[in-house]
C-alpha positions in Angstrom: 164.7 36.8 21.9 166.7 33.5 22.7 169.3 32.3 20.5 170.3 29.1 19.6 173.5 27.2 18.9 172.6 27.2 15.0 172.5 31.1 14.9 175.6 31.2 17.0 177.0 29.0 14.4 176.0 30.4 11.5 177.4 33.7 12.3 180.4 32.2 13.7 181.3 30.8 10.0 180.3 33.9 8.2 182.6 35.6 10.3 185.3 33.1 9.6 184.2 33.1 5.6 185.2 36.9 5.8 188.1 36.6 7.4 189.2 34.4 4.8 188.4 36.4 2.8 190.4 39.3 4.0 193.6 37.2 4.5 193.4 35.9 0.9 193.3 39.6 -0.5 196.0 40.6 2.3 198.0 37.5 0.6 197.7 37.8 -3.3 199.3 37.7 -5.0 202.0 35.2 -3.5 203.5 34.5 -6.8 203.7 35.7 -10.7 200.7 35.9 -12.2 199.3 35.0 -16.0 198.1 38.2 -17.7 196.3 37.2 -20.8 196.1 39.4 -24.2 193.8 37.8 -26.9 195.7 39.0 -29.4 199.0 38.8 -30.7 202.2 41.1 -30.1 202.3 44.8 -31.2 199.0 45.7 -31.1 197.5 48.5 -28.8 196.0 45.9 -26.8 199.3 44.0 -26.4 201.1 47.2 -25.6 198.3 48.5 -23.2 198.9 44.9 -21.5 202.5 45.3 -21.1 202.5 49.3 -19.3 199.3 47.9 -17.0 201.5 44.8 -16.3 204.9 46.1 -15.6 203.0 49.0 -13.7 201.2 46.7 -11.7 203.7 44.4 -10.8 205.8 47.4 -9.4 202.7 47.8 -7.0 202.2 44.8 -5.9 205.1 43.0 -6.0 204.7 40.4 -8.1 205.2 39.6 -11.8 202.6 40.2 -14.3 204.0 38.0 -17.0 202.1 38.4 -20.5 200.7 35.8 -22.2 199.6 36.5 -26.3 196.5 33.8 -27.0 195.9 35.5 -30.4 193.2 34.1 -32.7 189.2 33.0 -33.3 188.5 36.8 -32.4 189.9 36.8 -29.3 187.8 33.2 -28.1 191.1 31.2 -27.6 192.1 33.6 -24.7 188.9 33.8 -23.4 188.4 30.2 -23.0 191.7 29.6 -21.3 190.8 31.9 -19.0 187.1 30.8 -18.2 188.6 27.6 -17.6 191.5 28.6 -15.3 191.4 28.4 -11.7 189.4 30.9 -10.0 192.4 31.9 -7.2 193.5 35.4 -8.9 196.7 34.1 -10.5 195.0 34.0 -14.7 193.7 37.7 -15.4 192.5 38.4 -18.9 192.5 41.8 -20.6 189.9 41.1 -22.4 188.4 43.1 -25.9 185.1 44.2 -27.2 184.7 40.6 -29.0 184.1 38.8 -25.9 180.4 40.7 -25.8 179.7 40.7 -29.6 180.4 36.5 -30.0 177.2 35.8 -28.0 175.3 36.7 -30.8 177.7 36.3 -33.7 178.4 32.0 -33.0 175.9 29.7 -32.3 177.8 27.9 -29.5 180.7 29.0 -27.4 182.4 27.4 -24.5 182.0 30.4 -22.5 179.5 32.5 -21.5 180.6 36.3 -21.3 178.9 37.7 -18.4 178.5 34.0 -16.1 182.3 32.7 -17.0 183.7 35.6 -15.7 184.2 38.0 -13.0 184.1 41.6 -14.7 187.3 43.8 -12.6 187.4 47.1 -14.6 187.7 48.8 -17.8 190.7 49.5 -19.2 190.5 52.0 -22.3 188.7 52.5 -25.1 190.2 52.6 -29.0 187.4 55.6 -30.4 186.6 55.0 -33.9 186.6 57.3 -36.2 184.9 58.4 -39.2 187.4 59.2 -42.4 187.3 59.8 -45.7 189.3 61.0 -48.5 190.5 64.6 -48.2 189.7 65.0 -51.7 186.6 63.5 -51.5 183.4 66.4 -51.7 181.9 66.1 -48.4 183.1 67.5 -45.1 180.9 67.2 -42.8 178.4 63.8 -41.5 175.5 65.8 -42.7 177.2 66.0 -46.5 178.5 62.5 -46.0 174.8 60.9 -45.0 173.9 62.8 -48.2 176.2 61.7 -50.4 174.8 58.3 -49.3 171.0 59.0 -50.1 172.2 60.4 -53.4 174.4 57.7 -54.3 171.7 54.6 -55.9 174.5 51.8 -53.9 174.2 54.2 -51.3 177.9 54.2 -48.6 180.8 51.9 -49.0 182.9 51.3 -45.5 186.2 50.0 -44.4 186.6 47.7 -42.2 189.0 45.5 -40.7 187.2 42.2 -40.1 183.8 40.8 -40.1 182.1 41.4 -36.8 184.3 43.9 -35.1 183.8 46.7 -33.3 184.2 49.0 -36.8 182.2 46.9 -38.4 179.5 46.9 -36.6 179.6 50.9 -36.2 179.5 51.3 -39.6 176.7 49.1 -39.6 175.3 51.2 -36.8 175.9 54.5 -39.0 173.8 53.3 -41.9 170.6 52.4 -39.7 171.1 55.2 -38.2 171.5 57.9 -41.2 169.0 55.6 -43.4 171.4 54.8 -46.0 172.1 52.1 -48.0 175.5 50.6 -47.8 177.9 47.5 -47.5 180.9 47.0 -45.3 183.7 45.8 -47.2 186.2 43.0 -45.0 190.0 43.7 -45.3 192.7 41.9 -42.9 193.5 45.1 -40.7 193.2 48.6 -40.6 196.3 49.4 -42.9 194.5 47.6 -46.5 191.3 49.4 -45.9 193.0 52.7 -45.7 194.8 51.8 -48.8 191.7 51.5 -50.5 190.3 54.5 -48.9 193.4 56.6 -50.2 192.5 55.4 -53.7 189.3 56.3 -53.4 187.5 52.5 -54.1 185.6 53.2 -50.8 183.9 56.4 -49.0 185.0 55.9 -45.6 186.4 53.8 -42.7 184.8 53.9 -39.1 188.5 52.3 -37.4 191.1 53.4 -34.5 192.9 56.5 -36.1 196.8 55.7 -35.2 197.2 54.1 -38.7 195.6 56.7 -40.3 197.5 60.0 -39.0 200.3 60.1 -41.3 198.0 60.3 -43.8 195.6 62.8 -41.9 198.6 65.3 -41.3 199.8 64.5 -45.1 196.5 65.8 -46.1 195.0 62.5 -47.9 192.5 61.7 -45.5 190.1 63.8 -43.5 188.1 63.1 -39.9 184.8 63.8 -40.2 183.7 62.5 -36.4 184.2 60.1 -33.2 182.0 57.5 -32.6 182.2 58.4 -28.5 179.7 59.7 -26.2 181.5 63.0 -25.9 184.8 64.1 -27.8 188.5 62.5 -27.3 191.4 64.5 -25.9 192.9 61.6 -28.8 191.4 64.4 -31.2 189.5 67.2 -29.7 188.7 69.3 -32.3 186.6 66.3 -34.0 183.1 66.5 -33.4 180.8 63.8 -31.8 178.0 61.8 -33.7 175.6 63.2 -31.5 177.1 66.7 -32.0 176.4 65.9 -35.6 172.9 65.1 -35.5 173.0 61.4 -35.2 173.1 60.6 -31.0 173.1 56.9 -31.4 175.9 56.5 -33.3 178.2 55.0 -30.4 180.8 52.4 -31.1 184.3 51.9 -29.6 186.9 49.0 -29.1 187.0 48.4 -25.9 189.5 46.6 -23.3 188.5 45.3 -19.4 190.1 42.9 -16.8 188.7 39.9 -16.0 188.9 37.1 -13.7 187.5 33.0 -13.8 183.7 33.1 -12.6 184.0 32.5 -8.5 187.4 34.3 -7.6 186.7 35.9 -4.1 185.6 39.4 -4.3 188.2 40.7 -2.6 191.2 39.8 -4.9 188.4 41.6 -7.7 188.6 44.4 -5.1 192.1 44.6 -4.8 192.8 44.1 -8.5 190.2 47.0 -9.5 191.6 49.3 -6.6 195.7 49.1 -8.1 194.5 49.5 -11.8 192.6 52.5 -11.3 195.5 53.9 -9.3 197.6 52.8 -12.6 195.6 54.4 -14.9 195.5 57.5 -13.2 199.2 58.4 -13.8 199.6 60.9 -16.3 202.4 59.1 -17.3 200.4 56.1 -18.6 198.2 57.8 -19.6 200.3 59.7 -22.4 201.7 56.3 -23.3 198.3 55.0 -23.9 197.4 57.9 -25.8 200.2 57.3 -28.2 198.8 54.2 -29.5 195.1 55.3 -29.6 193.7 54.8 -26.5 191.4 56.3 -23.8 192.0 55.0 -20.9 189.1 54.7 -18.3 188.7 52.8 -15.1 185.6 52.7 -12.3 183.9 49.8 -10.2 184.1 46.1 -11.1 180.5 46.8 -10.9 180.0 49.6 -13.9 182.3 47.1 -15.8 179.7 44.2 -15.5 176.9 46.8 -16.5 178.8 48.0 -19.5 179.6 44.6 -20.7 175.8 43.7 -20.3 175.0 46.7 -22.1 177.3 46.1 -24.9 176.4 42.7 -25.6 172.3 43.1 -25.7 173.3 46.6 -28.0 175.5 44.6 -30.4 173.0 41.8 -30.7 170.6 44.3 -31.7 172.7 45.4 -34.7 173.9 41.7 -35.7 170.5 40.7 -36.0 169.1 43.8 -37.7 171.9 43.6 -40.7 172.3 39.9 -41.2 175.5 39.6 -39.8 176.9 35.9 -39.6 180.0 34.8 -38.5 182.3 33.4 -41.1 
């Protein structure tokens, strides 16, 4: 078998493309880098952004300086950040919106799965169903019932059109074959308010704002939109437990990097966030604010994301759902 000068080539630059490779993981980061949240400061994405920055940057040795592009449900951050250089120094935490716009806007300047370079998820915000403690169900089953009963059938909660509770609810409905309407409030807090008054039958949202309430006894949890249950609240049963297994629906957060930064800063970036997010330490701070923090492959990222955006399509289509 003879070989020739273009073989010994060839192999000769993919082992030099590799080493370059190597040496420009071995070197990043060489200065601060950009950490982009897409929304604005105090939220549990902010502060998640913060501990994973100021956590990282102890690891690695360089600063992780945050950067709030709040707005257009979350598309301002995730443009800046598709358009950035692909060199490792711009890394978005992104949210569950970047895989629900696809469907929801006819154009966007992005696309969420080719504009990016998925590194690894982050944490998940469960949602959770509540209701009025005085209210006369207590369980989904009694709930769902209520619904068929009721001739307007279920009236939800949520915090904005097209988010991650919304569309959950919207899930719920299809799911429990009841009529219904999602009702659009600015936040968590003013939906609650008109939960505790007892103008709607439920909210499907993160349950931080809630607990006073829970633990005053003016609200009740009925159950968590998660695969399994939360060690946020483990006592409150699953939708599948419940009798309704495709009731999933989370907020969600992820790293990502510009579309074409070499694999090995992904590598390296996914490799020193999972060792973050395994300290117990952060993960009892994340926990405080309402989060589940995960982690895995850059690879199971990509997959989920994939996953999410094709499922939430499904459900935008199905009720009608338009962006406003």
């Amino acid at each position: 078998m003879s070989i020739t000068r273009r073989h010994l080539l060839g192999a000769s630059a993919a082992t030099l493309g590799l080493a370059q490779l190597h040496a420009l993981a071995q070197a990043w980061p060489a200065r601060p880098i950009a950490f982009i949240a897409p929304y604005g400061a105090g939220g549990s994405n902010d502060i998640l952004t913060r501990l994973l920055g100021e956590a990282l940057a102890a690891r690695l040795g360089q600063g992780f300086v945050v950067e709030n592009k709040a707005g257009a449900g979350t598309r301002i951050a995730n443009e800046f950040v598709a358009r950035a250089a692909p060199d490792g120094y711009t890394v978005l935490h992104a949210a569950a919106p970047i895989a629900i716009g696809e469907a929801l806007y006819a154009k966007l300047p992005y696309d969420a799965q080719k504009s990016f370079e998925a590194v690894i998820s982050t944490a998940i915000a469960p949602l959770f169903l509540i209701v009025n403690a005085s209210a006369p169900y207590k369980t989904v089953a009694e709930f769902v019932a209520y619904g068929k009963s009721n001739p307007n059938g279920l009236t939800f909660g949520s915090p904005g059109a097209g988010s991650a509770p919304h569309l959950t609810a919207e899930l719920l409905m299809r799911a429990a074959g009841t009529k219904g309407v999602v009702v659009q409030f600015r936040g968590d807090a003013p939906a609650y308010n008109e939960l505790l008054a007892g103008r709607i039958d439920g909210t499907l949202t993160a349950i931080s704002t809630a607990i006073p309430h829970i633990q005053a006894g003016k609200l009740r949890v009925l159950a968590v939109a998660n695969e399994e249950r939360t060690p946020l609240q483990p006592q409150t049963p699953t939708f599948r437990e419940s009798g309704l297994p495709s009731v999933v629906g989370y907020g969600w957060y992820g790293l990502m990097l510009p579309a074409g930064t070499p694999a090995a800063i992904v590598q390296k970036l996914n490799a020193e966030t999972n060792a973050v997010l395994a300290d117990p330490e952060m993960r009892k701070k994340a926990e405080a604010v309402g989060l589940q923090l995960r982690g895995g492959t850059s690879a199971q990222f990509a997959a989920f994301i994939d996953s999410e955006t094709r499922k939430w399509a499904q459900v935008i289509k199905a009720a009608n759902i338009t962006a406003e």
